[in-house]
Backbone as CSV, one residue per row, in Angstrom:
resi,resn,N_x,N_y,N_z,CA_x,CA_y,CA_z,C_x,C_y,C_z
1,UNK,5.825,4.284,28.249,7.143,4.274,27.611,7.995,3.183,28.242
2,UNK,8.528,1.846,27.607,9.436,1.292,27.878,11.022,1.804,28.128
3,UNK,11.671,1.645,29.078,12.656,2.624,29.267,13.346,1.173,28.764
4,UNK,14.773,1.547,27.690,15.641,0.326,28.017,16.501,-0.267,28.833
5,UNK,16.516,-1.801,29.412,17.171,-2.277,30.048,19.038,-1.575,30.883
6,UNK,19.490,-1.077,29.872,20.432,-0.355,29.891,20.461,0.842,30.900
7,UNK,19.653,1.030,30.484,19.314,2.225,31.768,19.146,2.086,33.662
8,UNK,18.921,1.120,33.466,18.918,0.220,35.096,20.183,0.465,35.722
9,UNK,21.440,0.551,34.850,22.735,0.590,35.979,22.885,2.147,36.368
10,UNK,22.028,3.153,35.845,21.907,4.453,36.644,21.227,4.553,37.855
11,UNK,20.684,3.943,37.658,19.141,3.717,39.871,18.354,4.695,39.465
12,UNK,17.658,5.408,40.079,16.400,5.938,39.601,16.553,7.243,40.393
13,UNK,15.802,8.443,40.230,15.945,9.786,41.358,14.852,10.223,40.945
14,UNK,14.079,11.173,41.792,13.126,12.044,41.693,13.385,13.074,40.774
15,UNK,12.235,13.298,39.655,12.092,14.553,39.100,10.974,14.849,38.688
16,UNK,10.939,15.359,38.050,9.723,16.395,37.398,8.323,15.379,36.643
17,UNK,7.023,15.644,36.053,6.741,14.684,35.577,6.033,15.528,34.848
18,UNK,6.333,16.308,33.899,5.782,17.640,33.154,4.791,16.473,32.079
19,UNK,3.326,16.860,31.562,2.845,16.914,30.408,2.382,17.985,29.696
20,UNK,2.178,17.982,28.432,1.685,18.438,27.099,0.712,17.357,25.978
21,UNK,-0.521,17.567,26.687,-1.595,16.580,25.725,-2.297,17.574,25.066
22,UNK,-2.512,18.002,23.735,-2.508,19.070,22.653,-3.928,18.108,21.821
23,UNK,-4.796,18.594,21.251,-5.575,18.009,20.405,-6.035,19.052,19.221
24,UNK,-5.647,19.503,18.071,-6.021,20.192,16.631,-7.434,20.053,16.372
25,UNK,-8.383,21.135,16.002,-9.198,20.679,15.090,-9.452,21.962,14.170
26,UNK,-9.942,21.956,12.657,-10.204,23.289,11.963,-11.799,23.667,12.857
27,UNK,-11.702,25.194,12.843,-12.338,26.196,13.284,-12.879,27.095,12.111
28,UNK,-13.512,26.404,10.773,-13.766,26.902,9.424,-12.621,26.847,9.028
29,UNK,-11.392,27.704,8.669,-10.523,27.261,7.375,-9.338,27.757,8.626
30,UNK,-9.240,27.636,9.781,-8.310,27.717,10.377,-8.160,26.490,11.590
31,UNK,-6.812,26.559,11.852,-6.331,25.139,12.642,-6.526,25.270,14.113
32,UNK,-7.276,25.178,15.203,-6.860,25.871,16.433,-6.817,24.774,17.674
33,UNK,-6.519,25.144,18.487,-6.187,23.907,19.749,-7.669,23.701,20.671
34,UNK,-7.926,22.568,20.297,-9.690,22.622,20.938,-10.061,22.369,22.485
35,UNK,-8.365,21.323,22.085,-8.200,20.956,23.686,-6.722,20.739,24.441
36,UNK,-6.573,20.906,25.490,-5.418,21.149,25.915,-5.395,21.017,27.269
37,UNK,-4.067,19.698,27.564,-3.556,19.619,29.243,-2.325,19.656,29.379
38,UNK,-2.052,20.733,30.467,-0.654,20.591,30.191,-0.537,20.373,32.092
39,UNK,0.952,20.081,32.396,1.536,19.986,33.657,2.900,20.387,33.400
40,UNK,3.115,21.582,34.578,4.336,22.091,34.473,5.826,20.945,34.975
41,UNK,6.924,20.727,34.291,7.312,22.128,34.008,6.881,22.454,32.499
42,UNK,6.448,21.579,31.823,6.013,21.871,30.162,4.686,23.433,30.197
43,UNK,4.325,24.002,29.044,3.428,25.066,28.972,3.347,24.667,27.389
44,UNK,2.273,25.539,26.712,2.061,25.427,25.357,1.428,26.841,25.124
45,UNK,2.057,27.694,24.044,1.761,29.249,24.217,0.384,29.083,22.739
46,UNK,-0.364,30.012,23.132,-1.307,30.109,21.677,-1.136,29.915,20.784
47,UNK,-1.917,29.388,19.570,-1.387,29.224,18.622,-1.283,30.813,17.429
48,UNK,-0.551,30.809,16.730,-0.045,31.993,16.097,-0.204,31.094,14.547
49,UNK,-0.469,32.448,13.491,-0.654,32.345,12.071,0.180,33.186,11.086
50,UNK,1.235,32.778,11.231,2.254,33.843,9.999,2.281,33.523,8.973
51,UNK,2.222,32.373,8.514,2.877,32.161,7.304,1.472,32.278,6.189
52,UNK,1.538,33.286,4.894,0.966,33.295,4.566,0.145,32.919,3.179
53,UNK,1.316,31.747,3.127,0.784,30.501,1.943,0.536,29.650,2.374
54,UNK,0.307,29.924,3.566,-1.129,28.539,4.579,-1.545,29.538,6.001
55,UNK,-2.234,30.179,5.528,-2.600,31.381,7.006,-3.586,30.490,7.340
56,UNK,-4.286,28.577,7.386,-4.926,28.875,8.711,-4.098,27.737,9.261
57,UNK,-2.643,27.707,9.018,-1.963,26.843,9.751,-1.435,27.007,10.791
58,UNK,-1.632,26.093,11.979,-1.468,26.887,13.538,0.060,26.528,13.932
59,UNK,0.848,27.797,14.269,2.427,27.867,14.799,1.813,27.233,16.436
60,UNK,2.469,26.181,17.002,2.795,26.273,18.480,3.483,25.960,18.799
61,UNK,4.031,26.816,20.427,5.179,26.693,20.743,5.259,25.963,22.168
62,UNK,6.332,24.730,21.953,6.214,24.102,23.271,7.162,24.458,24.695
63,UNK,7.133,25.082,25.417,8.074,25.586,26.187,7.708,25.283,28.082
64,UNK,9.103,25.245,28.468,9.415,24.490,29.701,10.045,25.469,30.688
65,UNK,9.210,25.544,31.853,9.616,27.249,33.217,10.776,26.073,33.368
66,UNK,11.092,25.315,33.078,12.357,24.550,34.099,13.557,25.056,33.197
67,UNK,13.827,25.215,31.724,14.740,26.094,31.269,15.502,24.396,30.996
68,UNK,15.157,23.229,31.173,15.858,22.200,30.522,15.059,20.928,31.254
69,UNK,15.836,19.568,31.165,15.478,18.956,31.578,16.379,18.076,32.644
70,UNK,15.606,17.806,33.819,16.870,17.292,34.935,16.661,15.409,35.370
71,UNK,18.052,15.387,36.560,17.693,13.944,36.369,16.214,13.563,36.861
72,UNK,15.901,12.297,36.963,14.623,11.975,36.977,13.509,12.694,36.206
73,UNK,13.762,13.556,35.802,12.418,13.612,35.146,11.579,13.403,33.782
74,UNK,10.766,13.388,33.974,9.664,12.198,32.559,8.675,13.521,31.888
75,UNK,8.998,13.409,30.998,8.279,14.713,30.270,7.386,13.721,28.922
76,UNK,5.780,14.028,28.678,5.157,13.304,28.151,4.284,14.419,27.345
77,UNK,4.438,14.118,26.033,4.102,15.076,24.863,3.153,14.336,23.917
78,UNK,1.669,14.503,23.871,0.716,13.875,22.615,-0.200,14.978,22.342
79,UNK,0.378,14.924,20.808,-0.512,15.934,19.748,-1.222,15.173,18.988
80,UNK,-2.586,15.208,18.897,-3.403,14.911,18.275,-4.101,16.055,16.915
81,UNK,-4.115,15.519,15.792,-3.903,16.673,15.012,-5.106,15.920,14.146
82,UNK,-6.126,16.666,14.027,-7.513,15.974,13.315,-7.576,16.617,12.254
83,UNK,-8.735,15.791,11.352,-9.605,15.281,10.219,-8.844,17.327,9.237
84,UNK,-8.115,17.173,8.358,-7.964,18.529,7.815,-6.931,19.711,8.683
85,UNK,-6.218,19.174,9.543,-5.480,20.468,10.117,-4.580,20.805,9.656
86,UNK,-3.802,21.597,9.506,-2.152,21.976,9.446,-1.569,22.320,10.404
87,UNK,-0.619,22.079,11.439,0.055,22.395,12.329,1.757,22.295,12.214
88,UNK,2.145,23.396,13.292,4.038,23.447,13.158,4.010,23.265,14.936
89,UNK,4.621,22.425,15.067,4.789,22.421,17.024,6.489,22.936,16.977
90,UNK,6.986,23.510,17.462,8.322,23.803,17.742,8.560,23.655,19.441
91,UNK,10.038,24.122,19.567,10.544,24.261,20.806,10.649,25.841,20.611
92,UNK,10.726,26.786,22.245,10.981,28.305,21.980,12.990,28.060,22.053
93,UNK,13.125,26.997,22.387,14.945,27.134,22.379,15.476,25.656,22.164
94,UNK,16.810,25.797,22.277,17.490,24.241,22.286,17.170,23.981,23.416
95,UNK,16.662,22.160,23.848,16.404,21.569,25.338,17.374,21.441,25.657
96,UNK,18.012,21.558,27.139,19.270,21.776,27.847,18.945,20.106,28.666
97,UNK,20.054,19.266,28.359,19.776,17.848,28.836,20.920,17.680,30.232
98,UNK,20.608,18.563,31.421,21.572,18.591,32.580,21.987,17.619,33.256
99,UNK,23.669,17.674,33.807,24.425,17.029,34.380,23.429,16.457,35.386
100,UNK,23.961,14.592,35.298,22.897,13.763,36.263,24.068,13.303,37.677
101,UNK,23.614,13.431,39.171,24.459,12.384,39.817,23.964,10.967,39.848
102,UNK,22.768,10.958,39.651,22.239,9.179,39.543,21.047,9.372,38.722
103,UNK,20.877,8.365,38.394,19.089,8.041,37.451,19.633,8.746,36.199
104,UNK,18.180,8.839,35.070,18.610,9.560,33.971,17.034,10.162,33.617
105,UNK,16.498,10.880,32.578,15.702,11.906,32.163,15.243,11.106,30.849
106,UNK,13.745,11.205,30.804,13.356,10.406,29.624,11.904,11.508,29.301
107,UNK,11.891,11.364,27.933,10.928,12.065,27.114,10.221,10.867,26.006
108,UNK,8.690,11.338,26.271,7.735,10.249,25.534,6.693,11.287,24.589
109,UNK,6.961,11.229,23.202,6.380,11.901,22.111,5.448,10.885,21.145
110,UNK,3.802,11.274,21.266,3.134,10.727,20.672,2.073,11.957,19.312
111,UNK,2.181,11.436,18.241,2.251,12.077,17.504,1.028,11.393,16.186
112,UNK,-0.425,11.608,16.487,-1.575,11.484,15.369,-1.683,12.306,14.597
113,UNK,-1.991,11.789,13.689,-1.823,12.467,12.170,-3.065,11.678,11.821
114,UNK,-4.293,12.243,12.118,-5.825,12.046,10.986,-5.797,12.255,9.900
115,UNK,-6.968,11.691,9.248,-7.013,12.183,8.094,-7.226,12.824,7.162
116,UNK,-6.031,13.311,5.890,-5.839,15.047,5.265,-5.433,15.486,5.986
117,UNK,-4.468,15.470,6.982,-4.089,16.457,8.396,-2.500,16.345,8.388
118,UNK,-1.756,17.909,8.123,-0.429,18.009,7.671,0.132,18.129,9.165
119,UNK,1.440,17.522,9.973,1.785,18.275,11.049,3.596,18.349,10.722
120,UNK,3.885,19.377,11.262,5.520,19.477,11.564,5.645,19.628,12.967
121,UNK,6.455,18.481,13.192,7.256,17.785,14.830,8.712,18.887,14.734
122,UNK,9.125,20.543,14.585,10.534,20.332,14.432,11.355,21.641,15.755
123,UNK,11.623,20.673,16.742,12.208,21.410,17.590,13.424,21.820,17.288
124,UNK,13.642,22.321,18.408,15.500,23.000,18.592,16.059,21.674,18.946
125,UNK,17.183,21.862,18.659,18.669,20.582,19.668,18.240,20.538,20.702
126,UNK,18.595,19.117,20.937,19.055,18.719,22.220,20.609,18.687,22.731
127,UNK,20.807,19.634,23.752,22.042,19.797,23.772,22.540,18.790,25.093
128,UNK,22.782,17.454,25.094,23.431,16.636,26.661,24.490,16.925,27.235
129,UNK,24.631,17.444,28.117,25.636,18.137,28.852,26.524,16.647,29.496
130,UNK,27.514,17.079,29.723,28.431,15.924,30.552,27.668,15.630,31.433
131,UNK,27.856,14.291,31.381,27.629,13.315,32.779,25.900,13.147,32.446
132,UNK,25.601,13.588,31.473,23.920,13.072,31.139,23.196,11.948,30.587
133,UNK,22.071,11.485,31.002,21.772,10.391,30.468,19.953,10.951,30.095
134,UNK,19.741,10.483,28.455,18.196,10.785,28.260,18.110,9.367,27.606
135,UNK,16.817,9.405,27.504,16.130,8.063,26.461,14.856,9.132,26.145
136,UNK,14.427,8.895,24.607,13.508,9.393,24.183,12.810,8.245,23.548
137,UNK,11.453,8.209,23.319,10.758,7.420,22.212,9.952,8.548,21.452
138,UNK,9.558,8.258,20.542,9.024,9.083,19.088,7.827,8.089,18.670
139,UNK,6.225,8.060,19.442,5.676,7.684,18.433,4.649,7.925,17.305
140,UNK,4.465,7.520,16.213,3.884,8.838,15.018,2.666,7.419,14.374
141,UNK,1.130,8.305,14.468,0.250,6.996,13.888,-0.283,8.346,12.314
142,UNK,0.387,7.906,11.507,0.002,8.513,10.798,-1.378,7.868,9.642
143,UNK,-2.426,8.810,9.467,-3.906,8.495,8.657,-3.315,8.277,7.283
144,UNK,-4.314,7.906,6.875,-4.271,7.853,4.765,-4.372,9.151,4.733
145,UNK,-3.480,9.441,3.647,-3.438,11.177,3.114,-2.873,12.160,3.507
146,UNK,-2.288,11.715,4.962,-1.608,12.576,6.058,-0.323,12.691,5.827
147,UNK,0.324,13.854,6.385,1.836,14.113,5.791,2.316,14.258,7.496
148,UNK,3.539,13.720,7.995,4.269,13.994,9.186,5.631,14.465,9.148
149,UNK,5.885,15.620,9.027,7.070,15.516,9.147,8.192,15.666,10.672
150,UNK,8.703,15.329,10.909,9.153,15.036,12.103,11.251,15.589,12.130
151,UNK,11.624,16.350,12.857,12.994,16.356,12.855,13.545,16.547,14.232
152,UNK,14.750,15.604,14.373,15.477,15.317,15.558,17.053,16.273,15.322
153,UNK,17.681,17.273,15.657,19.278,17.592,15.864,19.815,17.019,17.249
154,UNK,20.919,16.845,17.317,21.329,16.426,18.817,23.063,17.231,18.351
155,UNK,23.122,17.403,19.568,24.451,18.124,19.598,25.230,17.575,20.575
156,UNK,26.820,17.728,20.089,27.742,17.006,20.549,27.872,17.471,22.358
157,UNK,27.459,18.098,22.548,27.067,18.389,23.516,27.539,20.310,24.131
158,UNK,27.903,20.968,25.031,28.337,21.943,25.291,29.681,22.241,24.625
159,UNK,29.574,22.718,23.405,31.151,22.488,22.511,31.661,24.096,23.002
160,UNK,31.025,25.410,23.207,31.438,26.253,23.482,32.118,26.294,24.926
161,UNK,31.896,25.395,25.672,32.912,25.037,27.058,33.876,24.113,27.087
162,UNK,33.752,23.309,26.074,35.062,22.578,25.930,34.089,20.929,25.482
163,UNK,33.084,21.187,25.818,32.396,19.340,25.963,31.969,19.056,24.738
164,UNK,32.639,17.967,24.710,32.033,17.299,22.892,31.585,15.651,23.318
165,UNK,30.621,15.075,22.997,30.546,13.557,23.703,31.206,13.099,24.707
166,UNK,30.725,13.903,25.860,31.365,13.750,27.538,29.841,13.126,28.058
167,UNK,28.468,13.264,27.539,27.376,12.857,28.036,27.487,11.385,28.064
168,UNK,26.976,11.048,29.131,26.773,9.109,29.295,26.068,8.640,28.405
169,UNK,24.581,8.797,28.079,23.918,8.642,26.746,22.811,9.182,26.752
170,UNK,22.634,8.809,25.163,21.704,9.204,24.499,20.814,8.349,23.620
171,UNK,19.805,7.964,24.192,19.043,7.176,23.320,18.006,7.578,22.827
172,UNK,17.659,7.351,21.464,16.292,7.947,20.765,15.574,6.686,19.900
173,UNK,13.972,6.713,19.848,13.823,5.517,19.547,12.642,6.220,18.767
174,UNK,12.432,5.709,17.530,11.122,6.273,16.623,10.250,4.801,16.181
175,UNK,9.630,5.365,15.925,8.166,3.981,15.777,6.850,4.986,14.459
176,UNK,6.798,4.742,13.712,5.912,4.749,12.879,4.702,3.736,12.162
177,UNK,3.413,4.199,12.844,2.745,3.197,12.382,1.798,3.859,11.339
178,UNK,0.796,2.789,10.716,-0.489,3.580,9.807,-2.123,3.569,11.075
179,UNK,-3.156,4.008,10.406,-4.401,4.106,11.217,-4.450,3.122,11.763
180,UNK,-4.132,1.627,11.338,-4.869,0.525,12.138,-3.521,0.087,12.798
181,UNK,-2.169,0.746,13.240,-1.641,-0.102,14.047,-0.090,-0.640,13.367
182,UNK,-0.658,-0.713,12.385,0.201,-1.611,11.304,1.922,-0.694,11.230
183,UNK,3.144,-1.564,11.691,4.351,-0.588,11.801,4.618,-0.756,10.198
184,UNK,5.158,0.884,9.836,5.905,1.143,8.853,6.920,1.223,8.908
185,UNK,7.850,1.772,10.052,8.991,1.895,10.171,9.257,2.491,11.581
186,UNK,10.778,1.082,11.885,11.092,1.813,13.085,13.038,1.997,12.868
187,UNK,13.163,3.117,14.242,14.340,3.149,13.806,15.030,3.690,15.530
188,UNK,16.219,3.427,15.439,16.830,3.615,16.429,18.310,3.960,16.661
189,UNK,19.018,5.104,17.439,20.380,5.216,17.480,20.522,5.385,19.144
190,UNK,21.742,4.499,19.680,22.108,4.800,21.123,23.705,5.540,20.686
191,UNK,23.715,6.242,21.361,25.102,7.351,21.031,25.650,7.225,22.734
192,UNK,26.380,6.464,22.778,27.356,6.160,24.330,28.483,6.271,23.889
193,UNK,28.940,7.719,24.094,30.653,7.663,24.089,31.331,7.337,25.525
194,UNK,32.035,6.097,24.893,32.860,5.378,26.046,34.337,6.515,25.554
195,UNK,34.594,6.454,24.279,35.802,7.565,23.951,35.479,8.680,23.121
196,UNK,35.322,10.071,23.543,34.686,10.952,22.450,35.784,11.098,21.388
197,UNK,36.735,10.676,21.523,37.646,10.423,19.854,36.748,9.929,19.172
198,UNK,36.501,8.478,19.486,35.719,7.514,18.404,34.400,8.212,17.832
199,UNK,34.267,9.021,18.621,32.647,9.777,18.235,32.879,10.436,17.398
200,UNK,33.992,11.370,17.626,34.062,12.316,17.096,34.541,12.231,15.388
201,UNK,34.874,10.673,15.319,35.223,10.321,13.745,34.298,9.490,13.437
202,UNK,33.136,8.947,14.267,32.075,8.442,13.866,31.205,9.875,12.943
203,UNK,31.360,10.960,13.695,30.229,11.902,13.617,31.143,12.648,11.965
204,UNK,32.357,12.200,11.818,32.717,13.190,11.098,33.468,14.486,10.951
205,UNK,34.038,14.182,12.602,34.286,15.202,13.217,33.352,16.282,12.861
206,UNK,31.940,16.434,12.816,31.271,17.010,12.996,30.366,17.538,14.468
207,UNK,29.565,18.340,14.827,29.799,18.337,16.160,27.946,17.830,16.334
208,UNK,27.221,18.384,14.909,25.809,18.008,15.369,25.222,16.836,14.185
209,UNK,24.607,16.327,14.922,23.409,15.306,13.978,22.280,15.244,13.727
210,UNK,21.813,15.564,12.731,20.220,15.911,12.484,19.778,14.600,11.327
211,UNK,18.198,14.444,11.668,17.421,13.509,11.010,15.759,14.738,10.449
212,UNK,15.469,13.919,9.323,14.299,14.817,9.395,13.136,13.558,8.632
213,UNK,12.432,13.338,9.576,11.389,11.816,8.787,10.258,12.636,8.085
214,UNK,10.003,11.973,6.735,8.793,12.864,5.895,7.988,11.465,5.858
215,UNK,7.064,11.165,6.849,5.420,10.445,6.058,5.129,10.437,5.429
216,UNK,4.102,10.430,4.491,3.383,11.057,3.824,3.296,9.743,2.231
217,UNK,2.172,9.624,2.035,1.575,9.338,0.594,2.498,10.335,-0.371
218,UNK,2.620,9.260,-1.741,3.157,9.820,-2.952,4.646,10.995,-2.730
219,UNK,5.729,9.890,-2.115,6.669,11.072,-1.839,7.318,10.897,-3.104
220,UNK,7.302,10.095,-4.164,7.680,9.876,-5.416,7.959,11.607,-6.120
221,UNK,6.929,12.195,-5.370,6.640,13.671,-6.523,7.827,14.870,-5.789
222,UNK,8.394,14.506,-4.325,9.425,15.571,-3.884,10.698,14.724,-3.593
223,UNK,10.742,13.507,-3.883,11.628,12.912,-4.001,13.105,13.924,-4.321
224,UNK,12.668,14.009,-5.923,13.739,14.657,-5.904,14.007,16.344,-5.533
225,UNK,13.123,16.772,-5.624,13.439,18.488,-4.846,13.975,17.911,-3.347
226,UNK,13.741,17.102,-3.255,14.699,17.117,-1.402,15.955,16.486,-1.793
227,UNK,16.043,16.027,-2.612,17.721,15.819,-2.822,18.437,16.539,-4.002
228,UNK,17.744,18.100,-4.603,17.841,19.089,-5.106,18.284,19.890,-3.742
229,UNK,17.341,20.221,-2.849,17.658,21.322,-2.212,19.164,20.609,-1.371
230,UNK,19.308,19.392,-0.927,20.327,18.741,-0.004,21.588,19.424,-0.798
231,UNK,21.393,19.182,-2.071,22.561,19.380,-3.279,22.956,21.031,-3.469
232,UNK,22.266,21.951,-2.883,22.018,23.444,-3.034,22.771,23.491,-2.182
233,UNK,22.470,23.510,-0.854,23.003,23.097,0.696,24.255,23.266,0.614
234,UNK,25.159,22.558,0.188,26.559,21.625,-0.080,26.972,21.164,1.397
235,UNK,26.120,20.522,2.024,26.446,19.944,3.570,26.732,18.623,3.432
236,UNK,26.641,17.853,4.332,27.082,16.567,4.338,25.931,15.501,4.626
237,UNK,25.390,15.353,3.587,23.833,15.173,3.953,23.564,14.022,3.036
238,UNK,22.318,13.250,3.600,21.703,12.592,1.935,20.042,12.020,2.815
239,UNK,19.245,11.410,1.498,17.830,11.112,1.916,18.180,9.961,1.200
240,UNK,17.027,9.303,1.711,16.963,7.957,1.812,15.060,7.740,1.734
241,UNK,14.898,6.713,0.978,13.278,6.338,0.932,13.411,5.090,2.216
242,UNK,11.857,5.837,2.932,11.650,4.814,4.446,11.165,3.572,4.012
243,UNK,11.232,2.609,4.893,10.620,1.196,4.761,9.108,1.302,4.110
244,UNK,8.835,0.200,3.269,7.205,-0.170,3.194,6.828,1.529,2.245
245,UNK,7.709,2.155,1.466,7.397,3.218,0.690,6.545,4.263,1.140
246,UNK,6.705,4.376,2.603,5.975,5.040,3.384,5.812,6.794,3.182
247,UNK,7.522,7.378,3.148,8.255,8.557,2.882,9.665,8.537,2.602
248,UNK,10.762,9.438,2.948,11.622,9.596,2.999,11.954,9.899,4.483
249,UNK,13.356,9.771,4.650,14.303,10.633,5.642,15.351,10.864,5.086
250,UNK,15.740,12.351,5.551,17.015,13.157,5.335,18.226,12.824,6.683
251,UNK,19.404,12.801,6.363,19.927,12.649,7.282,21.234,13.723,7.348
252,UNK,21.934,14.711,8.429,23.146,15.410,8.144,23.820,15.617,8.691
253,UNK,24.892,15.731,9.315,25.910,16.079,9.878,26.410,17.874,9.254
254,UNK,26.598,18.393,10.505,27.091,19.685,10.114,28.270,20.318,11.871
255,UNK,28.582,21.497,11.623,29.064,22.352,12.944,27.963,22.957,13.127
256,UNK,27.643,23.896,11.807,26.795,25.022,12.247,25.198,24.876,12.597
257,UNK,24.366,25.378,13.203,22.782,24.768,13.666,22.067,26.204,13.222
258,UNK,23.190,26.897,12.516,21.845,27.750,11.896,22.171,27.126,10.345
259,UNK,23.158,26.198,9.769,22.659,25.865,8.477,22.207,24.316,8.538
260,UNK,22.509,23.717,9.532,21.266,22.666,9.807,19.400,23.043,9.974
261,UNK,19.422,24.002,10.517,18.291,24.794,10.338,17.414,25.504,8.501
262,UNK,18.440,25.691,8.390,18.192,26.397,6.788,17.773,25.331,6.211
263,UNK,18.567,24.409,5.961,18.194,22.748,5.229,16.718,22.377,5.830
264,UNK,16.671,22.101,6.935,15.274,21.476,7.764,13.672,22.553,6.864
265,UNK,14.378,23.626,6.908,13.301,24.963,6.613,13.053,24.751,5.105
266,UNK,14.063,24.619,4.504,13.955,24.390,2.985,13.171,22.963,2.507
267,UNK,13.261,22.084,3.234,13.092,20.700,3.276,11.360,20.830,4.369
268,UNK,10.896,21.588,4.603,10.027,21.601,5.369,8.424,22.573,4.469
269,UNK,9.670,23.113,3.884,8.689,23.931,2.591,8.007,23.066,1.786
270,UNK,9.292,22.246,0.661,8.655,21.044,-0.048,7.120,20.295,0.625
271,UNK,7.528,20.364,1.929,6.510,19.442,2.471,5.016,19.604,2.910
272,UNK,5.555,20.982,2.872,4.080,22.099,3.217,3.486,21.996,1.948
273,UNK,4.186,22.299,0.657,3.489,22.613,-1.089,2.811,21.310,-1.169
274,UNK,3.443,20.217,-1.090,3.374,18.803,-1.122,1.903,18.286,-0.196
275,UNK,1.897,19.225,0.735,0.757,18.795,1.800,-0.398,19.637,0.977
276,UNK,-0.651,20.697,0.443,-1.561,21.696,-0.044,-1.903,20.751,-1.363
277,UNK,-0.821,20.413,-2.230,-1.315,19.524,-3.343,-2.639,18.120,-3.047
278,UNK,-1.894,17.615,-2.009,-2.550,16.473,-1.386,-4.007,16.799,-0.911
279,UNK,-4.167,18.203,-0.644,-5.066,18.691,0.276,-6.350,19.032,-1.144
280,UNK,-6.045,19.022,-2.407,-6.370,19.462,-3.489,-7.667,18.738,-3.797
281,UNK,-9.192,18.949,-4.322,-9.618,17.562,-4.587,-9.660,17.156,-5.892
């Protein structure tokens, strides 16, 4: 992970150096984890099968004994998701991004998508507490035929104590390529409130920001049910088709994170039906 230049005027501190290296494969008509390394403070709990208009699609949950993430530390996440799987990776809570006295906290997400192989990337918020600094990268190699869907919320930070863009920053960086390498789309937001006024009318006076990236071949056909359901919603939202006709992204501003949630879920459905069609021969 390239950390950016920017980040140098924090100095550096000891922390944690947690991984989660995850690899999918079907087990006859179910999805299961074949292989798996993890290093605390990260864990990865079994995979679980609820949903039952895709029962052999594997729920996992990614969860951290540290209860957030502190300064210095580097947390490194690659799911490999093979030839036919379906997978949902979640968080068990919002990541808690804690007050730094020096250095800052960086997270590196790598994300294969083989081929015919559906995955959902969709954690909880990231909530940056005052005085915090993260950098994330996002990278996604998605196969022919493969669907990714991927969603980021970030929150204005501890709004129930008084903190709204008091964090130093926040950087997130996404990278989408195809099988051989080839970028489809990249994208990037640094969120440094020097004045959380200005943020706070950047954001909309809204307090959270959510993205939700859809991969995937032939998004022509949910095109519009995702800007049906946005329109159901009545949030402050809209989608957008990605570079090189790759997919879509949704983008929203809201207060509430259980109806930023509802949208993501509704918008996550499309993508599941959409993945089963694809999956069709």
């Amino acid at each position: 992970m390239k950390i950016p230049y920017l980040f140098s005027r924090y100095g550096s501190a000891a922390g944690e150096r947690g991984m989660a290296q995850m690899e999918l494969a079907l087990a006859g008509s179910k999805t299961v984890i074949s292989r798996l390394r993890t290093k605390a403070p990260l864990l990865v709990q079994k995979a679980l099968y609820p949903d039952s208009s895709m029962p052999g699609m594997a729920h996992v949950y990614l969860m951290s004994s540290a209860g957030g993430i502190l300064q210095g530390d580097r947390m490194d996440i690659n799911i490999i998701a093979g030839h036919g799987t379906s997978s949902r990776i979640t968080t068990q809570a919002a990541t808690k991004i804690y007050k730094m006295d020096r250095g800052y906290a960086a997270q590196d997400i790598a994300i294969t998508a083989e081929d015919a192989s559906y995955v959902e990337f969709i954690p909880y918020q990231l909530i940056p507490f005052k005085s915090s600094r993260f950098c994330q990268s996002v990278n996604i190699q998605a196969a022919q035929g493969s669907t990714v869907l991927y969603s980021e919320t970030v929150s204005a930070g501890r709004t129930a104590s008084g903190e709204a863009f008091d964090f130093d920053i926040c950087f997130l960086k996404m990278d989408a390529r195809d099988k051989n390498g080839k970028m489809l789309f990249s994208d990037a937001a640094k969120i440094e409130p020097a004045s959380s006024k200005e943020f706070e009318r950047l954001f909309g006076g809204k307090t959270l920001w959510s993205m939700i990236y859809i991969v995937t071949p032939d998004h022509e056909s949910i095109d519009q049910q995702v800007n049906a359901t946005i329109k159901e919603h009545s949030m402050l939202a809209g989608c957008s088709i990605l570079p090189r006709d790759c997919g879509l992204v949704v983008r929203m501003l809201d207060d509430s994170i259980d109806k930023v949630r509802h949208l993501t879920e509704s918008i996550s459905g499309i993508a599941r039906s959409h993945a089963l069609q694809l999956a069709k021969p």
